[in-house]
Backbone bond lengths (Angstrom), bond angles and torsions (degrees), N, CA, C in turn:
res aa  C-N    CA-C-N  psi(-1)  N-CA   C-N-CA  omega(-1)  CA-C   N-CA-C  phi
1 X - - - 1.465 - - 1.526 109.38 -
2 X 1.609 117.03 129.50 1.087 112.91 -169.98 2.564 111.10 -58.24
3 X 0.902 84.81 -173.46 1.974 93.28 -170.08 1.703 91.08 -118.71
4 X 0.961 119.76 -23.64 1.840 130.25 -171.95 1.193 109.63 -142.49
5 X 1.311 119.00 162.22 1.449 136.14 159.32 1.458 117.21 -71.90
6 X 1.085 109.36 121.56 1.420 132.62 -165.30 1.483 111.69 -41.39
7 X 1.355 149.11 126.39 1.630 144.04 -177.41 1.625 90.85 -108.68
8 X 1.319 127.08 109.65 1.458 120.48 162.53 1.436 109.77 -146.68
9 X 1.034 123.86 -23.78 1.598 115.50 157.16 1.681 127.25 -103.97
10 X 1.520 120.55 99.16 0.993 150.98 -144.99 2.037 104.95 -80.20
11 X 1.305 104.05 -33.27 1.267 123.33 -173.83 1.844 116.62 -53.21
12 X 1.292 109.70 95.66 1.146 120.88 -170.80 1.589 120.78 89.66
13 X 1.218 109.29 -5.74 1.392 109.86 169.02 1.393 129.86 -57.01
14 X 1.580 146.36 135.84 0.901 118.10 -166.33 1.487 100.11 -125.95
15 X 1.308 119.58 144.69 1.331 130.35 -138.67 1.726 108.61 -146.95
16 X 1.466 123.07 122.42 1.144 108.53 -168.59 1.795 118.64 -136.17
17 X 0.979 112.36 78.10 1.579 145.52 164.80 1.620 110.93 -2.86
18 X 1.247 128.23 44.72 1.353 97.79 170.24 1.673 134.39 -80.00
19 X 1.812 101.65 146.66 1.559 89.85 -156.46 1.498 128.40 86.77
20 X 1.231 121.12 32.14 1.460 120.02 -165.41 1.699 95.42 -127.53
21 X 1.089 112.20 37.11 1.891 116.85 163.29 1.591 122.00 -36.04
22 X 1.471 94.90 -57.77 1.441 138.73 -147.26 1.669 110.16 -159.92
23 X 1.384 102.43 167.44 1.544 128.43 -176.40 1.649 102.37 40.40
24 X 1.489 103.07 -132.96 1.515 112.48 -165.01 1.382 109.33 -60.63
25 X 1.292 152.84 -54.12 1.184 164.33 -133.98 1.526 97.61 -92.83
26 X 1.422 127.45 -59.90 1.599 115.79 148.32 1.361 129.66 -42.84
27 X 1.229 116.36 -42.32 1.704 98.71 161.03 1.186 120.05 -80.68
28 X 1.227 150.47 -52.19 1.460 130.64 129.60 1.528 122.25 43.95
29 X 1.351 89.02 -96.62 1.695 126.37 166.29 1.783 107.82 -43.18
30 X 1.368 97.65 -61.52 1.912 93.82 -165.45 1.646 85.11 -68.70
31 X 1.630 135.15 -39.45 1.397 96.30 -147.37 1.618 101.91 -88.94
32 X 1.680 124.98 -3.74 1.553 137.03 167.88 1.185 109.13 -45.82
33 X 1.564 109.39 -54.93 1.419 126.71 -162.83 1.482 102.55 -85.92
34 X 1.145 146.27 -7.33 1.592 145.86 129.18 1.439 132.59 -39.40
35 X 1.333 96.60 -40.56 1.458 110.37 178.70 1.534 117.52 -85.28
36 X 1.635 117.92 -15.95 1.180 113.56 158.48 1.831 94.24 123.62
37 X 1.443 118.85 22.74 1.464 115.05 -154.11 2.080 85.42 -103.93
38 X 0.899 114.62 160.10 1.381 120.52 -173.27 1.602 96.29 -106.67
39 X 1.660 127.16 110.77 0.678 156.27 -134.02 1.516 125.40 -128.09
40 X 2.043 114.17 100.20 1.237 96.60 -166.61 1.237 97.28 -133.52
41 X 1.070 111.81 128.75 2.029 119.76 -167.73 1.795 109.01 -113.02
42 X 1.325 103.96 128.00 1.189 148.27 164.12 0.881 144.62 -52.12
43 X 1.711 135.71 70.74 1.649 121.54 -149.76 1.441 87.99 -161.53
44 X 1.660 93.76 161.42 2.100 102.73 157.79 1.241 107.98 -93.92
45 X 1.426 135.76 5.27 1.461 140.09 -158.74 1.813 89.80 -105.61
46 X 1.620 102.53 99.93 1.880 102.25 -175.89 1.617 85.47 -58.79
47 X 1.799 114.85 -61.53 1.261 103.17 -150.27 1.659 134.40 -73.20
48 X 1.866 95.53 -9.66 1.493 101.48 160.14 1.596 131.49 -62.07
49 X 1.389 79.72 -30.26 2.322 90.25 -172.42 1.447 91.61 -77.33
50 X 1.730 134.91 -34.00 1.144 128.26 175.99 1.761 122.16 -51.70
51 X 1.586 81.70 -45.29 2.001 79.49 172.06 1.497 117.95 -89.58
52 X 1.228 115.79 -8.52 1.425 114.89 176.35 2.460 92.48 -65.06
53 X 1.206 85.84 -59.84 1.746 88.20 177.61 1.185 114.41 -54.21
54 X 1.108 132.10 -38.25 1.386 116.35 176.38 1.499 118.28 -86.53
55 X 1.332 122.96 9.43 1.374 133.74 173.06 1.504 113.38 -107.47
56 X 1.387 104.39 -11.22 1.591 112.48 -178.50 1.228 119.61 -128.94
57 X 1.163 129.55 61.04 1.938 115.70 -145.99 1.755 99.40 -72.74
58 X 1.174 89.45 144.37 1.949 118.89 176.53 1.364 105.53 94.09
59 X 1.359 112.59 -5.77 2.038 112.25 159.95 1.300 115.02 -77.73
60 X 1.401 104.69 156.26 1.339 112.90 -160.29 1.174 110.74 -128.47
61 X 1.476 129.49 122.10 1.647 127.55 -168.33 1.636 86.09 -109.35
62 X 1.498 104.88 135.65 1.577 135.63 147.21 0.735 113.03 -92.73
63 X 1.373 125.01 151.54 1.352 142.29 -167.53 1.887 98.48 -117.14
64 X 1.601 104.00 104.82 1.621 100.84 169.36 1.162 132.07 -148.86
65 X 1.741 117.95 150.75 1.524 83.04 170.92 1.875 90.91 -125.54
66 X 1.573 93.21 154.35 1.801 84.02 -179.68 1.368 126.53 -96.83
67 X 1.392 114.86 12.63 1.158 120.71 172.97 1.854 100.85 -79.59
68 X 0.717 113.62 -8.47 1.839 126.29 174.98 1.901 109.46 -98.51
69 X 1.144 101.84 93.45 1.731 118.94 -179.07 1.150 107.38 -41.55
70 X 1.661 105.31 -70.27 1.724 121.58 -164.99 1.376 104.60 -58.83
71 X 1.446 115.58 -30.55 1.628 100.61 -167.96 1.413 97.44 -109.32
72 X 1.488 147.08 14.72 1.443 137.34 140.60 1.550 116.08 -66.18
73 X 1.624 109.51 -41.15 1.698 108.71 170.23 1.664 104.51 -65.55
74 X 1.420 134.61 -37.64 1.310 124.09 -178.22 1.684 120.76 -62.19
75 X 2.023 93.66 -30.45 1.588 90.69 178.39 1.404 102.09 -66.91
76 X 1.486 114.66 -42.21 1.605 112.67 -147.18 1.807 113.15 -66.24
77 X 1.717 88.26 -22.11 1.731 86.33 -174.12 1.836 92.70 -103.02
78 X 1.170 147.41 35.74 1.034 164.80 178.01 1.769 95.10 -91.91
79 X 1.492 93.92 -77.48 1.701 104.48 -175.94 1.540 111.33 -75.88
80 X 0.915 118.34 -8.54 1.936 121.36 153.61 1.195 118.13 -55.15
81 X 1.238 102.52 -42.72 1.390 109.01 -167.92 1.129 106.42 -95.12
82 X 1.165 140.93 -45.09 1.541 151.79 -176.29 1.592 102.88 -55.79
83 X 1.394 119.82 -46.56 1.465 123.83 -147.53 1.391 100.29 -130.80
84 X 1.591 129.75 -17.92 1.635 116.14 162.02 1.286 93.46 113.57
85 X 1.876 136.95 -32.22 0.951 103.54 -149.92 1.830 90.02 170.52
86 X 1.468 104.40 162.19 1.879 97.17 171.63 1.683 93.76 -123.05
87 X 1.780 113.26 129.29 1.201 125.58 141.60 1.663 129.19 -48.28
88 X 1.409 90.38 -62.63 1.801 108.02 162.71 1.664 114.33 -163.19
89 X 1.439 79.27 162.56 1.867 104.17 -177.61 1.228 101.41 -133.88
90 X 1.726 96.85 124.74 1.397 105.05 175.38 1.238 101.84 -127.28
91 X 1.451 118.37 126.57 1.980 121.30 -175.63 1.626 78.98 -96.90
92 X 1.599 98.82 126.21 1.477 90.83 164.68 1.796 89.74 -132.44
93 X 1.536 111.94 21.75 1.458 101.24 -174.90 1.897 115.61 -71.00
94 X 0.882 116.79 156.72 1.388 115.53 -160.54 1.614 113.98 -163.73
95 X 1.327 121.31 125.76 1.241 114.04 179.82 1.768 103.83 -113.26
96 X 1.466 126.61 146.11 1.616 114.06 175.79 1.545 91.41 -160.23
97 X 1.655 93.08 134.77 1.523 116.45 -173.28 1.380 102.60 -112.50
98 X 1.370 170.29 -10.61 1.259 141.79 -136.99 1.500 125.48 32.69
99 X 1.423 106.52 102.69 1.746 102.41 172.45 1.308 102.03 -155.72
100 X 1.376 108.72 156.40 1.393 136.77 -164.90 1.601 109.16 -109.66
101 X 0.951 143.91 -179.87 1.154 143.31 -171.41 1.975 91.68 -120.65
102 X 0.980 95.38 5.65 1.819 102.33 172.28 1.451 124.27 -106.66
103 X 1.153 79.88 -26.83 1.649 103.27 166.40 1.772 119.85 -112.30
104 X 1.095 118.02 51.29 1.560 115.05 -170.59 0.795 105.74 -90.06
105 X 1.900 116.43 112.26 1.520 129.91 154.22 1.514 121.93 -80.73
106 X 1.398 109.94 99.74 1.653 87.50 -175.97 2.155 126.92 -60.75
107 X 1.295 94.39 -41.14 1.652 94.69 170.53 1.818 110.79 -35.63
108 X 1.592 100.90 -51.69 1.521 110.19 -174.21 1.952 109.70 -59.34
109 X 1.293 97.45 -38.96 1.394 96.40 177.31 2.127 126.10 -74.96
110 X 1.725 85.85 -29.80 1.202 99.39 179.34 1.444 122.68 -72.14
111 X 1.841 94.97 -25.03 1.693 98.92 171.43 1.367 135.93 -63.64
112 X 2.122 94.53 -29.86 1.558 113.62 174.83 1.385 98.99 -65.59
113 X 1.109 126.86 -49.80 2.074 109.90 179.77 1.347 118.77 -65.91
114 X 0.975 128.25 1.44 1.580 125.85 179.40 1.224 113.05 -122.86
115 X 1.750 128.74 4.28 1.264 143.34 146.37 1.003 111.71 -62.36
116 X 1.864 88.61 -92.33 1.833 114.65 -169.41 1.307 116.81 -69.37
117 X 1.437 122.49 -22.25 1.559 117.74 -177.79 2.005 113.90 -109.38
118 X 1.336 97.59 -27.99 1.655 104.99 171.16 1.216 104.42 -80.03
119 X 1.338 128.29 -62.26 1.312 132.01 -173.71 1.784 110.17 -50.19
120 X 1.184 139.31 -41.29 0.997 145.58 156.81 1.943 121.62 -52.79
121 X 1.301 109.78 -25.58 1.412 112.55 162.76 1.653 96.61 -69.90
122 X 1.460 99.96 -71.70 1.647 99.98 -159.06 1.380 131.03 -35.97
123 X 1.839 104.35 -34.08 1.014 127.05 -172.48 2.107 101.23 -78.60
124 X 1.010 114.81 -49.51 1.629 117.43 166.50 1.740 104.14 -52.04
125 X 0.983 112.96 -51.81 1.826 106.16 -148.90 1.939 92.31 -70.47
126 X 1.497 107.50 -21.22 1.803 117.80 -157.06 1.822 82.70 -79.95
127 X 1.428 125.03 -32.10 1.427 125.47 -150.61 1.412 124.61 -96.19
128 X 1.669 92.58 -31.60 1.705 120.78 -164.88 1.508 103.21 -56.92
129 X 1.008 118.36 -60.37 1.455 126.84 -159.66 1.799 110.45 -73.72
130 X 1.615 118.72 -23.47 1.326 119.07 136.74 1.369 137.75 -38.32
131 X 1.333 99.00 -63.83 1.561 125.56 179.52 1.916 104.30 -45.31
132 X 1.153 99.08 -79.79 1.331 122.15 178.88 1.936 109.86 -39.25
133 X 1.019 95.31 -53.53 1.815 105.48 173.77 1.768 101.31 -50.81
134 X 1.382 81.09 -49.02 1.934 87.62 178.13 1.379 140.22 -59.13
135 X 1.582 78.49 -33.92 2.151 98.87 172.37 1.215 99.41 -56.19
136 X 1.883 100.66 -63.91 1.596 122.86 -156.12 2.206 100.87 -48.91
137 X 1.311 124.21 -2.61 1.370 115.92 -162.94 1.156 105.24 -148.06
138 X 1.402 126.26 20.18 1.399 155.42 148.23 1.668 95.97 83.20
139 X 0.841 138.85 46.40 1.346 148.34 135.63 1.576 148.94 -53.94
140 X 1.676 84.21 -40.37 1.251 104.39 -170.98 1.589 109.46 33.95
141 X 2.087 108.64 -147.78 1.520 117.50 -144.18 1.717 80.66 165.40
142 X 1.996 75.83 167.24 1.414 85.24 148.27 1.754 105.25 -170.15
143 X 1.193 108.59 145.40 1.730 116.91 -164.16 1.607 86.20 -94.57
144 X 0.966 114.39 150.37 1.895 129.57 151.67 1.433 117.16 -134.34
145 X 1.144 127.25 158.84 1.701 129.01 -170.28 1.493 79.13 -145.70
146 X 1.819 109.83 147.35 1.078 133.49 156.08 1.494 133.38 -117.23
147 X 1.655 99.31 85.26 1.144 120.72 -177.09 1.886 122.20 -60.67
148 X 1.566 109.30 -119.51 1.439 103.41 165.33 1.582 87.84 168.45
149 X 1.450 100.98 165.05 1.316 122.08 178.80 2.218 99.62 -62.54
150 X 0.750 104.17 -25.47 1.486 133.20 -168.26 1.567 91.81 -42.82
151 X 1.596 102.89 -50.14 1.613 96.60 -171.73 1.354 124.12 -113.84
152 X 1.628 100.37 47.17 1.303 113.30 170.47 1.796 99.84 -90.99
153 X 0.879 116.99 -61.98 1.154 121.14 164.22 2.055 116.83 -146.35
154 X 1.380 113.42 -168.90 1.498 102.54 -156.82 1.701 122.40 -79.42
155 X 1.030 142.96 148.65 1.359 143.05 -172.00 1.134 104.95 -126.19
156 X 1.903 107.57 155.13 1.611 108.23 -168.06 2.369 108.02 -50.89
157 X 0.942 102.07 147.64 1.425 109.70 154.17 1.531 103.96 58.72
158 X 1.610 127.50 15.87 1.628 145.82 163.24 1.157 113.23 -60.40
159 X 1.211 136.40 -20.74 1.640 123.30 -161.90 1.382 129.24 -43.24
160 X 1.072 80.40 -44.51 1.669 97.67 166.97 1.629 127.65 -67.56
161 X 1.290 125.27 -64.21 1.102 176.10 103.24 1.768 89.56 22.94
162 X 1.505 95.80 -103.48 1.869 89.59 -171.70 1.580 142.71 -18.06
163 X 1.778 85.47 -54.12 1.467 97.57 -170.07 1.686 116.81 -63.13
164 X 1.497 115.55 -27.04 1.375 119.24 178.79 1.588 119.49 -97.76
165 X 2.037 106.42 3.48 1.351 90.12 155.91 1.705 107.01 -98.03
166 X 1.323 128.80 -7.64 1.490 143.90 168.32 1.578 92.72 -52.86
167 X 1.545 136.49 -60.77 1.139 118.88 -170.93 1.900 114.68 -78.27
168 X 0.937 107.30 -11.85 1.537 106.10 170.74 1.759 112.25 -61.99
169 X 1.682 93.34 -47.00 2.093 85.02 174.96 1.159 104.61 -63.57
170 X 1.341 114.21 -34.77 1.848 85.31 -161.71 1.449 104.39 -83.40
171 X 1.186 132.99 -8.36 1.343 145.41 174.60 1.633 98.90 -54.18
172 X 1.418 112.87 -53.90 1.636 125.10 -151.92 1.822 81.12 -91.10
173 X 1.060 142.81 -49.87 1.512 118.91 -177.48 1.393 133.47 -62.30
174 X 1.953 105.45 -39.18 1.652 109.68 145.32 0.941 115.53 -37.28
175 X 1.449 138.08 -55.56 1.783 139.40 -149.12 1.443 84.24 -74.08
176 X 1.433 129.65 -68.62 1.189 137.06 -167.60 1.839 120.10 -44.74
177 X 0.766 88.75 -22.01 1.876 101.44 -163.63 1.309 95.82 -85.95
178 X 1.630 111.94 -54.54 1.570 106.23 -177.50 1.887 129.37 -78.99
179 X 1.247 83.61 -30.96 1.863 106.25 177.82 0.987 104.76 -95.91
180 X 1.422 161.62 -17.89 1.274 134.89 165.82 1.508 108.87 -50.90
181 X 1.493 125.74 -66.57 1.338 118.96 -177.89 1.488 119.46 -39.56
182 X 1.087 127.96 -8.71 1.772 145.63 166.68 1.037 99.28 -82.28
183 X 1.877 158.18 -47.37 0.998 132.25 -177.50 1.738 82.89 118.05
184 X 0.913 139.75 -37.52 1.409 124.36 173.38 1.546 132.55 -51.01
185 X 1.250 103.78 135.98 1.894 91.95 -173.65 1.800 101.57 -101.05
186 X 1.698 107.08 132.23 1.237 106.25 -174.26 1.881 87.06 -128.55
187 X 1.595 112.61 113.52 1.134 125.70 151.91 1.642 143.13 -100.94
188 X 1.306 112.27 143.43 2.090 114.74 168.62 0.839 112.59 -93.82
189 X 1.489 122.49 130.40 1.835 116.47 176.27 1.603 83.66 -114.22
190 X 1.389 108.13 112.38 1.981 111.17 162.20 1.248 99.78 -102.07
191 X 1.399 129.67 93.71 1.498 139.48 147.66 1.354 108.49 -39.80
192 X 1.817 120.29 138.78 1.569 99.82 155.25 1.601 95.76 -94.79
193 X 1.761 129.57 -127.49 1.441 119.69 -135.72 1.702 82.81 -102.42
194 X 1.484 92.68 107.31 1.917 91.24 161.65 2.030 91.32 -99.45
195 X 1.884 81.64 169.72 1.841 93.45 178.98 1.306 118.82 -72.03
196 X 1.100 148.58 134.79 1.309 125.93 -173.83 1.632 103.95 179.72
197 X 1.267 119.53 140.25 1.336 115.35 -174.69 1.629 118.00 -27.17
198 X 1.074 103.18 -50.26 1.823 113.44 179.31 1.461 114.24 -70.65
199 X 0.847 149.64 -15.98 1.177 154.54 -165.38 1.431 98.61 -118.81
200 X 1.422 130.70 -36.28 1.615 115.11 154.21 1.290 119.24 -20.25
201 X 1.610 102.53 -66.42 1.436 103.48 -162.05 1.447 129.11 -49.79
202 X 1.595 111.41 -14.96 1.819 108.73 176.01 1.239 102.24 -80.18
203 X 1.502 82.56 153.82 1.708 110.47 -162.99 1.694 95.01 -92.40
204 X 1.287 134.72 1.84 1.246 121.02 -135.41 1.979 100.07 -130.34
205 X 0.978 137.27 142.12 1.323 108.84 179.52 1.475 108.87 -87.86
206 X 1.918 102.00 149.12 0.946 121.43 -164.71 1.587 113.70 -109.36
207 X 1.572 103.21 104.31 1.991 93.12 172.91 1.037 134.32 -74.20
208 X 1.240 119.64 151.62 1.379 124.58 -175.83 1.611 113.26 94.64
209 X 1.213 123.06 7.27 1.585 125.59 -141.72 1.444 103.03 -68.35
210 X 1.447 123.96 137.68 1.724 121.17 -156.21 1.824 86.32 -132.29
211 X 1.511 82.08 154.05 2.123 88.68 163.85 1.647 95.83 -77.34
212 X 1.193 87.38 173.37 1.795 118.88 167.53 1.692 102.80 -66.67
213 X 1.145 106.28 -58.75 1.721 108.00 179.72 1.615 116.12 -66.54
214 X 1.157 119.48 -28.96 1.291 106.80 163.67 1.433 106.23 -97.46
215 X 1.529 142.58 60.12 1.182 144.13 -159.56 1.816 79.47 -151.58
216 X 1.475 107.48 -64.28 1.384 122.16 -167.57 2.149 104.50 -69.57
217 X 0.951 110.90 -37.78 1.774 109.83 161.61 1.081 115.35 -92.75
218 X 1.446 134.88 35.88 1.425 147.60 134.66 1.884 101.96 -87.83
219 X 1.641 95.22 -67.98 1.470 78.94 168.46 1.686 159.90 -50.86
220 X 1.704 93.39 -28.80 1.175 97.20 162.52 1.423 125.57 -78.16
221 X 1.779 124.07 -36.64 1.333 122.02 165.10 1.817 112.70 -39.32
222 X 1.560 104.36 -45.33 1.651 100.93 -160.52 2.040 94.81 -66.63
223 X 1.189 119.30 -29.15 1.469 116.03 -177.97 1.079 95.71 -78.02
224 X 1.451 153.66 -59.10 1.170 132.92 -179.93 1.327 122.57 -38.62
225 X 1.328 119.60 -60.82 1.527 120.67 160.28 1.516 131.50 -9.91
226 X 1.683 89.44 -54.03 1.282 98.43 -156.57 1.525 137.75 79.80
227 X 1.986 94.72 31.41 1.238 86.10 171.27 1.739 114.78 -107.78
228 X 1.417 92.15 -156.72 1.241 94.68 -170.54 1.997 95.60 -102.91
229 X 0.951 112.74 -82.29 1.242 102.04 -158.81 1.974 102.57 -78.87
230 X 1.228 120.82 147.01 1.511 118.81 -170.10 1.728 79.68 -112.88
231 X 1.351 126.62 151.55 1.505 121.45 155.63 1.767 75.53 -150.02
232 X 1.609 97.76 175.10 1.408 115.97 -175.25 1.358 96.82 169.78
233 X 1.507 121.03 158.24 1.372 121.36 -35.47 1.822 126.36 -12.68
234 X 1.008 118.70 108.92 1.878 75.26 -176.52 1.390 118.67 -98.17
235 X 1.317 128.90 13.74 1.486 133.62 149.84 1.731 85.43 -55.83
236 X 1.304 127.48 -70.09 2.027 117.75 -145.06 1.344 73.96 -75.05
237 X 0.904 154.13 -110.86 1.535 152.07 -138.24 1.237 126.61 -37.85
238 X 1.478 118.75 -35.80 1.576 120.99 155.94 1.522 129.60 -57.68
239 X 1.774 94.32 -23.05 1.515 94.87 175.68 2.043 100.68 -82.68
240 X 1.158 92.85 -44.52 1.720 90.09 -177.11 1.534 116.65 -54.34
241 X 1.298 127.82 -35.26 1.275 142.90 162.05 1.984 108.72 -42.68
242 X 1.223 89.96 -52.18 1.901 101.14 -161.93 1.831 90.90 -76.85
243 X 1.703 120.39 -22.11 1.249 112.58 -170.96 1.714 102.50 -80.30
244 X 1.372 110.72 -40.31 0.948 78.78 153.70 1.837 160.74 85.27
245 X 1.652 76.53 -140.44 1.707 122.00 -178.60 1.598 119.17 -74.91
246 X 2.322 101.08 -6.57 1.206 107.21 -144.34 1.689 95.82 -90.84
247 X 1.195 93.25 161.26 1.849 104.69 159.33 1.765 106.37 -44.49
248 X 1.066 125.82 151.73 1.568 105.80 176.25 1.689 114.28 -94.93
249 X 1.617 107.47 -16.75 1.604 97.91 171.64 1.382 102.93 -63.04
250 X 1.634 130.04 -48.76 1.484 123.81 -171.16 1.356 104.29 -74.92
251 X 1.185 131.45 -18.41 1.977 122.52 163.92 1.620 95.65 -47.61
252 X 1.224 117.72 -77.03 1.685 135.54 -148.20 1.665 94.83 -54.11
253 X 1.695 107.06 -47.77 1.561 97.38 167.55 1.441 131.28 -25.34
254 X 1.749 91.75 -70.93 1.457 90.14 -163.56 1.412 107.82 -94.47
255 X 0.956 136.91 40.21 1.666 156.07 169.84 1.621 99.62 -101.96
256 X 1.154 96.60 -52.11 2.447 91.88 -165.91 1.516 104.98 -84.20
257 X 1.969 115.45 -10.74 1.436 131.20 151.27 1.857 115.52 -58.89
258 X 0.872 98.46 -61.49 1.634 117.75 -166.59 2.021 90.31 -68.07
259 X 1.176 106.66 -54.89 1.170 93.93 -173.72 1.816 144.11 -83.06
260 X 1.722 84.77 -24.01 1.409 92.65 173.41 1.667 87.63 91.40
261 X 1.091 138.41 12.58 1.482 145.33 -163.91 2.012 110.58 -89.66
């Protein structure tokens, strides 16, 4: 039985991208805006959202950053007003540094919570009271967060990194627990290693390694579905899921195996 209401006809939907510069969240975006979904993308990069628009005509680049409260509620009631209403919101904004617990920068760590874990409040608290108006008038929505396999448990050089995609699931199962009975769809997409500027930066090889575009037609299949959590690869992610369950000396094993770490 589906966990959400099914997303499969895209046509006129209006859909609002935060974080979609680059990697997944730009394909996302280009393959939404294919399907006929009215399309508004999310970034601090003026001149990326510029070429995303001129590669997509009738999409709409905002200019944001979400570590800034006042001006995520200004975007969010921006496209309320502009467009009537949100189909879906997907925060896929995300910041990731590489760090070691040998190397602990706190600024570097402190930045990942005021990205991936603040920016993800701001972006809920700017949306909720839409959403909810929307249930209440049979409309519904649907929120998504883009977490990562990351916070199932720990990965080489995560310290930083893990723990604030770990609070995004449990973020997306609260949302889920209380708002589903509202008719709202609240989804997790845990990617394992797609290509993408951020994921360059490990030094380490990465299995399973996926494009952005087949990252973004994982995502749309898992909304069609109607499920709740999307992960993919899901051979590498089913194994990370089943690990788990593991002893943690035999986790760390087959992690510095798998990784070369």
């Amino acid at each position: 039985m589906p966990m959400n209401p099914k997303l499969t006809d895209w046509r006129g939907r209006v859909v609002w991208l935060v974080g979609a510069s680059t990697g997944i969240g730009r394909s996302v975006a280009s393959s939404l805006h294919a399907r006929g979904a009215t399309v508004i993308v999310s970034a601090r990069q003026v001149a990326a959202l510029q070429a995303f628009e001129a590669a997509h005509p009738g999409a709409q680049g905002l200019v944001l950053d979400v570590t800034d409260r006042a001006a995520t509620q200004a975007a969010a009631d921006q496209v309320v007003q502009q467009h009537g209403g949100l189909d879906l919101v997907l925060f896929c904004a995300g910041t990731y540094t590489p760090m070691s617990a040998r190397q602990l920068n706190l600024d570097v760590a402190l930045r990942h919570e005021a990205v991936n874990v603040g920016g993800a409040w701001h972006v809920l608290g700017a949306v909720m009271p839409t959403l909810l108006a929307q249930a209440a008038q049979g409309r519904g929505g649907h929120l998504s967060l883009v977490a990562s396999v990351a916070g199932y448990r720990a990965l080489p050089n995560a310290l930083a990194y893990g723990p604030t995609k770990a609070a995004l699931i449990h973020m997306a199962e609260s949302l889920h627990l209380e708002l589903s009975p509202l008719g709202l769809g609240i989804s997790v997409i845990n990617p394992g290693f797609v290509d993408t500027p951020l994921t360059a930066q490990n030094g380490f090889r990465m299995p399973a390694l996926i494009t952005p575009e087949e990252a973004a037609s994982e995502m749309l299949k898992g909304w069609a579905r109607g499920d709740f959590e999307v992960h993919f690869p899901r051979r590498f992610t089913l194994l990370l899921k089943a690990l788990r369950m593991f002893p943690q000396a035999l986790y760390e094993s087959l992690v510095r195996r798998a990784t070369g770490h």
